[in-house]
C-alpha positions, 0 to 999 in steps of 0.5 A: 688851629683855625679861630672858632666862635658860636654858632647860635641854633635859633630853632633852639633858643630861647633868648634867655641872655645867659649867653650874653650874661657870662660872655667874659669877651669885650666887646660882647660877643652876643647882642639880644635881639627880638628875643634871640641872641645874636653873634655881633663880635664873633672875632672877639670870642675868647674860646672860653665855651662859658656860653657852650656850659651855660646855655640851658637849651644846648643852642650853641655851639663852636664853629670856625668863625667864618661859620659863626652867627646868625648876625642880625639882619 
C-alpha cells in the first residue's frame, strides 16, 4: 500500500489548528500559517487519521503522499 498524508482543502479551512493540536507525528506534520494549516512533514504522518475525525469543517483528507499539501510557498 503506498504511503498516504493530507491533503488540506484550503476552500474549506478555517485555521482553527485542531489539526496541528492532535497530530501525534513528530516532527508535526502541520504548521499554522496565515490562518491556514499547511502540510510541512507530510512524510512524518503516522496514518492515524486523528486530523481527518478532528477537523470541524471536513477539510482534510488522505491522499498518496505525493498529492499531499498545500506546502507554504
Amino acid at each position: 500500500m503506498a504511503k498516504r498524508a493530507p491533503k488540506v482543502d484550503h476552500e474549506k479551512c478555517i485555521g482553527c489548528a485542531v489539526c496541528y493540536s492532535v497530530c501525534p507525528a513528530s516532527p508535526n506534520v502541520y504548521e499554522i500559517k496565515d490562518g491556514k494549516s499547511w502540510v510541512v512533514h507530510p512524510e512524518a504522518c503516522t496514518e492515524c487519521e486523528s486530523c481527518i475525525q478532528s477537523c470541524p469543517v471536513q477539510a482534510i483528507t488522505l491522499v498518496d503522499i505525493s498529492e499531499a499539501g498545500p506546502k507554504p510557498s
